[in-house]
C-alpha positions in Angstrom: -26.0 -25.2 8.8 -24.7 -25.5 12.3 -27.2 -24.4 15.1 -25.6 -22.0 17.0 -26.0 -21.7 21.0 -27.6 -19.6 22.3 -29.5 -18.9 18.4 -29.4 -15.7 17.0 -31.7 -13.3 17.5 -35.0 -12.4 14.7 -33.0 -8.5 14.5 -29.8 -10.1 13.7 -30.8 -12.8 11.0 -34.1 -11.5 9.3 -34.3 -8.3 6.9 -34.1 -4.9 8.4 -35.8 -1.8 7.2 -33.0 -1.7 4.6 -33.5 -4.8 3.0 -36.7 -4.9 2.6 -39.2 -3.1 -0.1 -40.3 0.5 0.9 -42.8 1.6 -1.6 -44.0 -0.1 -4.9 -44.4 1.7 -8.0 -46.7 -0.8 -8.9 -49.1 -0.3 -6.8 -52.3 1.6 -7.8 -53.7 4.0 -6.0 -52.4 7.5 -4.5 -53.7 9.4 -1.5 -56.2 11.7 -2.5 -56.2 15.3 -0.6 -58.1 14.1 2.4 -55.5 10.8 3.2 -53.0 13.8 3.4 -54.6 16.2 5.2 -56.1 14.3 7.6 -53.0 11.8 9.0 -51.1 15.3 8.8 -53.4 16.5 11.2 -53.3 13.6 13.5 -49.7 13.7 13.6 -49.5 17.5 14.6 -51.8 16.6 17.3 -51.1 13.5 19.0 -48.8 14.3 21.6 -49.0 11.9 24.6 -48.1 13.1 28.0 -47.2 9.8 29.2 -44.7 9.6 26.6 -41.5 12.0 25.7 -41.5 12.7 21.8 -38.4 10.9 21.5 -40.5 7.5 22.4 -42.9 8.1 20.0 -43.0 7.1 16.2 -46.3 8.1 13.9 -46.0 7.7 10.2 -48.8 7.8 7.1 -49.2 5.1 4.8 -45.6 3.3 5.4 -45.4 0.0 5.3 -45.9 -2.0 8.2 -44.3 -5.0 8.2 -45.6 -7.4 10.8 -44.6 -11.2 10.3 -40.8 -12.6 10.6 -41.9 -16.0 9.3 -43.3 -14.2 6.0 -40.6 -10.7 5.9 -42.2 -9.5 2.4 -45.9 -9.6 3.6 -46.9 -5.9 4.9 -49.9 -3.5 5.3 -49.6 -0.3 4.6 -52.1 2.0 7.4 -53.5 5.1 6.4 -52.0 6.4 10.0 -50.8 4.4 12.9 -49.2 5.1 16.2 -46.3 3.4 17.8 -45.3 4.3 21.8 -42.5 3.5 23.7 -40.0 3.0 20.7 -37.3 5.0 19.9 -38.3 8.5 17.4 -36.1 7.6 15.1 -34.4 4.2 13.9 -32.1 2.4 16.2 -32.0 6.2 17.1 -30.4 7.7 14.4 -31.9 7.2 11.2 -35.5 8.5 9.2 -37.6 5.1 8.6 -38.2 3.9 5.5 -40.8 1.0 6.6 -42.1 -0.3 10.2 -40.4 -3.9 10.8 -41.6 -5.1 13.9 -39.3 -7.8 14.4 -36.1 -5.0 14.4 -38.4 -2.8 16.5 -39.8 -4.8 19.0 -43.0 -2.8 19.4 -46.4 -2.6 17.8 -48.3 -0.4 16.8 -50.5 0.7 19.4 -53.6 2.9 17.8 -54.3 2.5 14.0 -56.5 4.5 11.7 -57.7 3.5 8.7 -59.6 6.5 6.2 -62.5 4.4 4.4 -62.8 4.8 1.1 -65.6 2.8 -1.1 -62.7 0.0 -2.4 -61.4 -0.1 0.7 -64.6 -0.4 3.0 -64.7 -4.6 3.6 -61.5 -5.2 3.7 -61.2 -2.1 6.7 -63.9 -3.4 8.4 -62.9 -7.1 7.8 -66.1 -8.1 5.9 -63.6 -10.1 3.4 -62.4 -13.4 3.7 -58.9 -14.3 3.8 -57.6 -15.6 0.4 -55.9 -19.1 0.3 -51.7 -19.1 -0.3 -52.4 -15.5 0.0 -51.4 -12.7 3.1 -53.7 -12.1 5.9 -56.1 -9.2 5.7 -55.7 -5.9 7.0 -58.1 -7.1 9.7 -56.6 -10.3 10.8 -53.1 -8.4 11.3 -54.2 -5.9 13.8 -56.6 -8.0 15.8 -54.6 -11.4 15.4 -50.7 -10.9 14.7 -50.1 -6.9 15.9 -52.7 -7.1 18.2 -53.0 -3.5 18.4 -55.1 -2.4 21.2 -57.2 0.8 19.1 -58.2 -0.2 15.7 -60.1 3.0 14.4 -62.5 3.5 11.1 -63.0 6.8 9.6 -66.0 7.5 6.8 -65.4 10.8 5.4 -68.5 10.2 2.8 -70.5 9.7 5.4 -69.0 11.2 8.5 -69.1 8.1 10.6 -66.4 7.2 13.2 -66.2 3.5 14.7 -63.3 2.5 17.3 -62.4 -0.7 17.6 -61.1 -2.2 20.9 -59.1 -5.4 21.5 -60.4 -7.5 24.4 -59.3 -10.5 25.3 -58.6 -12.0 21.1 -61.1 -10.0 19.8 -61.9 -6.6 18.0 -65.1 -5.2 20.0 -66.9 -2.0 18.7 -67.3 1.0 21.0 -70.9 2.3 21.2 -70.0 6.0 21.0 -72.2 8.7 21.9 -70.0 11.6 21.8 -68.2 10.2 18.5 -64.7 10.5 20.8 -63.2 7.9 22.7 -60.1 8.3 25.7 -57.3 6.4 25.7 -55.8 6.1 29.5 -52.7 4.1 28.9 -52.1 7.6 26.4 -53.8 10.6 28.6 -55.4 11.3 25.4 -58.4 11.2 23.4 -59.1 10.9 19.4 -63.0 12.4 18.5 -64.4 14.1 15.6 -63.9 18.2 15.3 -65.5 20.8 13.5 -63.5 23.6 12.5 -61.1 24.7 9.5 -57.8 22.7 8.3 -55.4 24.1 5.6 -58.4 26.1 4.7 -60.6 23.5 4.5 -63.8 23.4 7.1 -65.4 19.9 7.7 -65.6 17.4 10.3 -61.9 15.8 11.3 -60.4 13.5 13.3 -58.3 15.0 16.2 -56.4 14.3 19.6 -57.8 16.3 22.9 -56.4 16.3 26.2 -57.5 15.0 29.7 -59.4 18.5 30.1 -61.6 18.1 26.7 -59.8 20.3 25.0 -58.2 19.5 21.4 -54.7 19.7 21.0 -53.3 22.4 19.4 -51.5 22.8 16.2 -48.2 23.8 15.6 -49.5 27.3 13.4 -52.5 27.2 16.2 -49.8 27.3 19.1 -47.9 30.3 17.1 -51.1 31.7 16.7 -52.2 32.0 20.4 -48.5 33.4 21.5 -48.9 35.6 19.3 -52.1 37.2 20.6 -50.8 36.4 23.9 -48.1 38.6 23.2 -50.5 41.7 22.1 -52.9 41.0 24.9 -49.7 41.8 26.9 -48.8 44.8 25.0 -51.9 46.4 25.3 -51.8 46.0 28.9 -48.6 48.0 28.7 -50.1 50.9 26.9 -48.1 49.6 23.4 -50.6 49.3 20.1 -48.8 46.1 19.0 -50.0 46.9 15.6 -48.0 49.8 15.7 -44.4 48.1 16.2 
C-alpha cells in the first residue's frame, strides 16, 4: 500500500458510527427502572448556558467507542455528557454509538449508576485483564480523559465525584453532596422530591443561583399557574374557562 501525502485522516479511513456494532443481543443485563429513570432525568435537566442545545449531545447507555487503534473496544456509560459537538451526527443524523475518532470530542461529565456487579469495576478496584480491553476506569481517567467522572449508589444513597487533575482521578470531599462545574455554569447534587411518581433521592442539574433545573412537565406546570395567578389578577376564575 502506497503512503499517501499528506495521510488520510482517522474520520476518513477508520469505522464510522455505521460500521461499527451498536448494541449486542448478547449481552446480559437490561436497565432496571432506576437506570431509566434516572439518566432520563439528567437529560431533561442538564442544560448548560455556556452551550446552545445544538452543541450539546447526552445519551444513556450508548456505546462509547474510545480507541482508533482498537475500533471494536467500547464502554457503554450509564449517562455521559458531550459539549461543544454537534446535536446530532455530522449534523443531520440520530446516533447510533459515540466514535470519538469521527467526533473529535470527549465526553466531558460521565455518570455511572452502581449497581452490586458493577461496583469495582465503577470505582476501578479491578485490575485490567491481559489481551483483554481496558476497564471502564482506565478509559475515562487514561484514554477519554474526561474531566467529571461521577458514582451514584442508589442502595445506599451515596454520591462520589471524581475529578481529573493533572493524570489522575481525585475524589471530591463533598459536604453538600453537590458539586459545580464552571467550564458548564452548572451543578449536578442529590434532590429530594418526586419523579414519574416516584419520591426518593436523585441526581439532578441546578443553576448558578442553587436552584434545580426545571423539567420539561415542571416548566408546563409553572406557566400554567403563572397563567392563573394572572387571571385572577384580572378578576377571571381560570377554573371557570
Amino acid at each position: 500500500m502506497y503512503q499517501i501525502d499528506p495521510p488520510l485522516s482517522p474520520k476518513e479511513v477508520l469505522p464510522t458510527m455505521y460500521d461499527l456494532k451498536s448494541e449486542d443481543p448478547e449481552e446480559a443485563g437490561l436497565p432496571d427502572e432506576f437506570h431509566i429513570y434516572q439518566p432520563q432525568l439528567l437529560r431533561e435537566t442538564f442544560r448548560p448556558p455556556t452551550y446552545s442545545p445544538d452543541e450539546v449531545f447526552v445519551a444513556s447507555d450508548l456505546n462509547l467507542y474510545y480507541d482508533s487503534r482498537h475500533p471494536l473496544w467500547y464502554k457503554r456509560p450509564d449517562w455521559y455528557a458531550v459539549v461543544g459537538v454537534s446535536r446530532l451526527y455530522e449534523e443531520k443524523d440520530l446516533r447510533l454509538s459515540y466514535v470519538v475518532w469521527q467526533e473529535g470530542v470527549n465526553p466531558f461529565v460521565v455518570v455511572e449508576l452502581l449497581s452490586p456487579g458493577t461496583e469495582k469495576e465503577d470505582l476501578g478496584r479491578n485490575l485490567r485483564v491481559v489481551n483483554q480491553p481496558p476497564t471502564k476506569w482506565q478509559v475515562y481517567e487514561k484514554i477519554l480523559r474526561v474531566p467529571y467522572y461521577i458514582v451514584f449508589d442508589r442502595y445506599t444513597d451515596k454520591l462520589r465525584v471524581f475529578i481529573l487533575q493533572a493524570d489522575r482521578y481525585n475524589e471530591i470531599d463533598l459536604e453538600e453532596q453537590r458539586i459545580w462545574m464552571p467550564t458548564l455554569e452548572l451543578g449536578l447534587g442529590l434532590w429530594q422530591g418526586t419523579y414519574q411518581g416516584i419520591d426518593r433521592l436523585w441526581l439532578r442539574w441546578y443553576d448558578v443561583n442553587g436552584n434545580w433545573i426545571a423539567t420539561p412537565v415542571e416548566q408546563e406546570r409553572q406557566r400554567a399557574e403563572r397563567l392563573a395567578a394572572k387571571l385572577r389578577e384580572l378578576g377571571i376564575n381560570p377554573n371557570e374557562l
